[in-house]
C-alpha positions as CSV (number, residue, x, y, z in Angstrom):
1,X,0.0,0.0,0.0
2,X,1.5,3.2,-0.8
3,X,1.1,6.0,1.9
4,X,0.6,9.3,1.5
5,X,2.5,11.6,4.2
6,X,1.6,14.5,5.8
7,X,3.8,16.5,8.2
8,X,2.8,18.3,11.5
9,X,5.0,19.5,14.0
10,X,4.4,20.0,17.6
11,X,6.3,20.9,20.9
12,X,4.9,19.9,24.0
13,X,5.1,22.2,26.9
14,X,4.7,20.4,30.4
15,X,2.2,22.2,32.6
16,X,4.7,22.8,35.4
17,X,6.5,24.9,33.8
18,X,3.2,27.4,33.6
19,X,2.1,26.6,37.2
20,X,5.1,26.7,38.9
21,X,4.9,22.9,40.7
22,X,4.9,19.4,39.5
23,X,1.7,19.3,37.8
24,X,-0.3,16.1,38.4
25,X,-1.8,14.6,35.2
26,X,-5.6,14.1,35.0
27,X,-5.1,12.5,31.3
28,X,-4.5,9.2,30.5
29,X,-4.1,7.3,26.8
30,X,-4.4,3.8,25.7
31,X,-3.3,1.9,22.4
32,X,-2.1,-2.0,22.0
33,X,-2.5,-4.6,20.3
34,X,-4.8,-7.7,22.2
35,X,-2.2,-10.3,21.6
36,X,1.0,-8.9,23.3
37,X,-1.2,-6.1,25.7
38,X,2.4,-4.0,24.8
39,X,1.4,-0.3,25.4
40,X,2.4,1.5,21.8
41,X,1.9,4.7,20.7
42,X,0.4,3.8,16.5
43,X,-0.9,1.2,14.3
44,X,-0.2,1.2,10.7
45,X,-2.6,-1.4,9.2
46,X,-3.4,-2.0,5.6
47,X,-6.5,-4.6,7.2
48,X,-9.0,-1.5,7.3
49,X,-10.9,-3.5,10.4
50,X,-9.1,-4.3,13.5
51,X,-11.8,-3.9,15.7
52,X,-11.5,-7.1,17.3
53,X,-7.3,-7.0,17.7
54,X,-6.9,-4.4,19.0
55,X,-7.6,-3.3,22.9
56,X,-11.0,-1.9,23.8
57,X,-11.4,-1.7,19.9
58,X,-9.7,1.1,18.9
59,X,-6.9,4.1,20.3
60,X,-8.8,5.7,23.9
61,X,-8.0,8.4,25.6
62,X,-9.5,9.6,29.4
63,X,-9.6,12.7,31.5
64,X,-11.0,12.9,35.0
65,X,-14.3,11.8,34.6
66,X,-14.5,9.7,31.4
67,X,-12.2,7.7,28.9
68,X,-13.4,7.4,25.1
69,X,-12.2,5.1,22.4
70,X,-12.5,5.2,18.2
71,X,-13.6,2.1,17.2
72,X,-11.0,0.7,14.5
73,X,-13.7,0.2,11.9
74,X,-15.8,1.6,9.4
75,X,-18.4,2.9,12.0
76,X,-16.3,6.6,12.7
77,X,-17.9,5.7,16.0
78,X,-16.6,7.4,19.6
79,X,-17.6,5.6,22.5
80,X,-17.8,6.2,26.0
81,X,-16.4,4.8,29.4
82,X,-18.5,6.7,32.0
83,X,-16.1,7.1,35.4
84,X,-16.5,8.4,38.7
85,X,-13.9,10.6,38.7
86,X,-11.8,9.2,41.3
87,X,-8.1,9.0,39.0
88,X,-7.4,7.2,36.2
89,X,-8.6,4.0,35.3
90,X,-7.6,3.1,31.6
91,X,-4.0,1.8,32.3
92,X,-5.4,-0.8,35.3
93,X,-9.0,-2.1,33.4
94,X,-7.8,-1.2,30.2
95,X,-11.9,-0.3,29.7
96,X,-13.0,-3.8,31.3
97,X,-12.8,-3.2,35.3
98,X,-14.6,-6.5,37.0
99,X,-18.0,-5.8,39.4
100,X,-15.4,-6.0,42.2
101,X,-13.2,-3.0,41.2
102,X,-16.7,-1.4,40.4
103,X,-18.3,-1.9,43.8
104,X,-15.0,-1.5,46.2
105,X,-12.9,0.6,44.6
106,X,-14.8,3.3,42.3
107,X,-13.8,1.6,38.9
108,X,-16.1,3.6,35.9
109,X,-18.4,1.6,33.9
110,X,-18.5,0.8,30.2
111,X,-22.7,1.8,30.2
112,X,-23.0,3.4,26.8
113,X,-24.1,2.0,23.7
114,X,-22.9,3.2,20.3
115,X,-24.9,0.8,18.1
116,X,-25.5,1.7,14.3
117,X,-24.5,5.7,15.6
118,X,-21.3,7.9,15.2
119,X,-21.6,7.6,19.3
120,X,-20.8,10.5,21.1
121,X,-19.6,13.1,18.7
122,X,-17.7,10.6,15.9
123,X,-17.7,11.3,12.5
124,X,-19.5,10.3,9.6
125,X,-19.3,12.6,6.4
126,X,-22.8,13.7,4.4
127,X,-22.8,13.6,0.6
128,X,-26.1,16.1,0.3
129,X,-29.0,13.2,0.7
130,X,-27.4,10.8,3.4
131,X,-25.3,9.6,5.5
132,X,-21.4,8.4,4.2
133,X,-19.5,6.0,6.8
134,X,-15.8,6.5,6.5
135,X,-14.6,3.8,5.0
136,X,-11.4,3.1,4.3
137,X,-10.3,1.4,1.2
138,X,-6.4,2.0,1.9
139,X,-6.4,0.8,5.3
140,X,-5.9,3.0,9.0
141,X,-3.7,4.7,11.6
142,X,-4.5,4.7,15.1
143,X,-2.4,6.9,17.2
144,X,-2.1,7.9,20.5
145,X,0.5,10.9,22.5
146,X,1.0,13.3,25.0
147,X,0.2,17.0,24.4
148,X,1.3,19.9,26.3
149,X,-2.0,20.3,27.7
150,X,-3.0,16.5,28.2
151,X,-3.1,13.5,25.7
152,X,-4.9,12.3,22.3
153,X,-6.0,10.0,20.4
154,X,-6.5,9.7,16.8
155,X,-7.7,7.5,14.0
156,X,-7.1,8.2,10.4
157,X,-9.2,6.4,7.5
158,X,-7.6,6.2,4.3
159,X,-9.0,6.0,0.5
160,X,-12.6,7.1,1.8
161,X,-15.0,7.5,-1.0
162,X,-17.2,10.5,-1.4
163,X,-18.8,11.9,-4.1
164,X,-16.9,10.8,-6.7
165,X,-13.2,10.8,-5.2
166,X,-11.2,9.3,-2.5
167,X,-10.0,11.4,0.9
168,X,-8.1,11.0,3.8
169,X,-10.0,11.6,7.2
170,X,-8.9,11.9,10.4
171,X,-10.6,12.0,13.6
172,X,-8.7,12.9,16.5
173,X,-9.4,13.3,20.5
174,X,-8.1,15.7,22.6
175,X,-8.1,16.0,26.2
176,X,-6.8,18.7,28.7
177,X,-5.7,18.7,32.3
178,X,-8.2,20.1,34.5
179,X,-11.2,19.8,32.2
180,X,-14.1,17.1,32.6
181,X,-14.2,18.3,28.5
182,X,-12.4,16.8,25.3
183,X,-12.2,18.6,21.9
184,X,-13.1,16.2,18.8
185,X,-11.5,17.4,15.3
186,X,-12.2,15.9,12.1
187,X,-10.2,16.7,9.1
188,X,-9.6,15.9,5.7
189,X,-6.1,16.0,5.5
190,X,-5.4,17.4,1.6
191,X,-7.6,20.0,2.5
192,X,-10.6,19.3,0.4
193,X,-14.1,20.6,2.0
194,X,-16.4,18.5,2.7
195,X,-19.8,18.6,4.6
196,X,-19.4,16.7,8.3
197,X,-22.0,14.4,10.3
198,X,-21.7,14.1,13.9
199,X,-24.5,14.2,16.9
200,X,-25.1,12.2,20.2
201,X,-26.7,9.0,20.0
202,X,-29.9,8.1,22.2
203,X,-32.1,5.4,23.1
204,X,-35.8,4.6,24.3
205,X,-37.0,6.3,27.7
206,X,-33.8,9.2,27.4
207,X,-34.3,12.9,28.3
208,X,-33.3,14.6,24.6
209,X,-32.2,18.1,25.0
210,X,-31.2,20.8,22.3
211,X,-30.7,24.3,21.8
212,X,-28.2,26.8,21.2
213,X,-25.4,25.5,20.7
214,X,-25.6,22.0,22.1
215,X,-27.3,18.8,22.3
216,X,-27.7,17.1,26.0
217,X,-28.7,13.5,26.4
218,X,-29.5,11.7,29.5
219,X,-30.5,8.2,30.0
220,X,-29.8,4.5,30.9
221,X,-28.6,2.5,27.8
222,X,-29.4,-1.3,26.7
223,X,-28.0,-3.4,28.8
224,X,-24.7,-4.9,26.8
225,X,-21.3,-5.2,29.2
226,X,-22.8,-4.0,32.6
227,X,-25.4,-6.3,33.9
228,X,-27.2,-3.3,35.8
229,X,-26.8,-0.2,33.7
230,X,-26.8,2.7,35.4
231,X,-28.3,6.3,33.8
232,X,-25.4,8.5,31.9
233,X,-25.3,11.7,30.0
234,X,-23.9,12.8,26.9
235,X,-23.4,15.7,25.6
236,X,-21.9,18.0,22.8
237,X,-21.6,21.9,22.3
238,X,-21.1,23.6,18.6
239,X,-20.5,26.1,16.8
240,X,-24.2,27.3,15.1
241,X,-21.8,29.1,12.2
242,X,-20.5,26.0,11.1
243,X,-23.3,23.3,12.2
244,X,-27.1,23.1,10.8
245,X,-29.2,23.2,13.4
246,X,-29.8,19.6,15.5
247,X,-32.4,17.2,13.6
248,X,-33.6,14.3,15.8
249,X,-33.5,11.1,14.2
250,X,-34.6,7.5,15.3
251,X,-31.3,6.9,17.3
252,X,-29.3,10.4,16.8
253,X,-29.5,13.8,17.8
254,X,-27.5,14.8,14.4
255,X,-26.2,18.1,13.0
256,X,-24.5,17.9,9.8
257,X,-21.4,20.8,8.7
258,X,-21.5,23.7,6.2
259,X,-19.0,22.3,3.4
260,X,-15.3,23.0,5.6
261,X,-11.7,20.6,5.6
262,X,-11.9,21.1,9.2
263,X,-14.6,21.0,12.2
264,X,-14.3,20.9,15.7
265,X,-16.7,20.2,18.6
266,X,-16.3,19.8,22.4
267,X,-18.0,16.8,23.9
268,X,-18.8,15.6,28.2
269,X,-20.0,12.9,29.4
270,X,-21.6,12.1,33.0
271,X,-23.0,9.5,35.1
272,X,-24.9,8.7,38.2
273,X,-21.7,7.1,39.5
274,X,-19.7,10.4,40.2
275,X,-20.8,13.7,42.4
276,X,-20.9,16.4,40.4
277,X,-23.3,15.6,37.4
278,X,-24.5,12.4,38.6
279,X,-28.5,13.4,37.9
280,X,-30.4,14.5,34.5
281,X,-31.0,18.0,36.1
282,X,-27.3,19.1,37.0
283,X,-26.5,17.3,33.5
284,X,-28.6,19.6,31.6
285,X,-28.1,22.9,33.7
286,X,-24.3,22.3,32.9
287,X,-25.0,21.7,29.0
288,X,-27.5,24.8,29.3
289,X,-24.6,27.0,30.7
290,X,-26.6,27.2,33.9
């Protein structure tokens, strides 16, 4: 397979040096490969699916009160390991903690439930009548690093087909000390403009909220891992100048991009498990700007 390359450059800054003290990190990343568990920081694959190879699926990242992964797959899908926001949990359960370390010791929970979706706040791209999954004909990089201001994760699909040619997509992950927040950026990386789908999944019996600016979800989720699922939120805030506005669907809160190479969206998640946002009314105040 012949690669294209693209070059960024990047310094890293630590935190201490801005605050004066040894910072302590509230970010966490996670990529490796199921049959060595060696911690690594890409995946070059030509195999487009890996989903089942590699740990928890795809390259995850976590902040303070939750951990989220990109599915290595067609799907563009970002999914979410709720937490309780006692440290970090992705280099001990590696997504996966056992009811033990969830009763005794405060361990998150893998609750929510990405399904046909994008999840919360993945990336599909929309060809002017539907919906176009990014799939990649020239295989995928999964990545994972260290930021100045946290950590990251990204996935890039190669050879995706859309209206007529072929692009290069990235999704990436970022997320910062000190913020219960991460930043999601999708990109075509030869700079072609393209219109972006992305939204917040729901299911049956959730509390759908959206307004200005964001889209606020709050529910339990079909049981799948957790035998008792507990009630999360999930939530997204946008930019109105670049997004349509939200459209509820059967299964997506969705708002699809004015034709751009570049997008960017901030995304939370919550759950009954932590103290801060742990019910649907703190939830939504926060996502309100309460």
């Amino acid at each position: 397979m012949k690669r294209k390359v693209y070059i960024v450059l990047a310094v890293a800054v630590p935190l201490s040096l801005f605050t004066g003290h040894e910072a302590v990190s509230q970010t966490a990343k996670s990529l490796f490969w199921k049959s060595d568990g060696v911690q690594v920081e890409e995946i070059v694959s030509e195999e487009a699916d890996q989903y089942r190879n590699v740990g928890h699926h795809g390259p995850a990242v976590e902040n303070s009160h939750m951990a989220l992964r990109i599915y290595f797959n067609d799907s563009g899908a970002i999914d979410v390991y709720s937490k309780s926001g006692r440290g970090m949990d992705l280099e001990k359960y590696r997504w996966y903690p056992d009811s033990l370390a969830r009763a005794d010791y405060g361990a998150g929970c893998d609750e929510y439930v990405v399904g046909k979706t994008v999840g919360l706040g993945g990336i599909a791209l929309w060809d002017g009548e539907k919906e176009v999954k990014l799939v990649a004909t020239e295989g995928r990089t999964a990545r994972v690093g260290d930021t100045g201001k946290g950590a990251y994760a990204e996935m890039i699909a190669y050879g995706v087909p859309y209206n007529g040619d072929t692009l290069d997509v990235s999704i990436r992950i970022d997320v910062r000390d000190r913020s219960r927040e991460a930043w999601v950026t999708a990109s075509v990386l030869d700079g072609t403009r393209v219109q972006f789908l992305t939204g917040v999944n729901w299911h049956e019996g959730a509390r759908v909220q959206s307004g200005d600016g964001y889209i606020s979800v709050w529910g339990v989720h079909p049981a799948d891992v957790s035998a008792v699922p507990v009630p999360v939120g999930a939530g997204m805030f946008f930019s109105k100048g670049v997004f349509s506005a939200p459209e509820k669907t059967e299964d997506m809160v969705r708002i699809i991009s004015r034709p751009s190479s570049r997008i960017s969206t901030r995304i939370v998640a919550a759950s009954t498990k932590e103290a801060e946002l742990n019910t649907a009314k703190r939830f939504e105040a926060y996502m309100q700007g309460d």
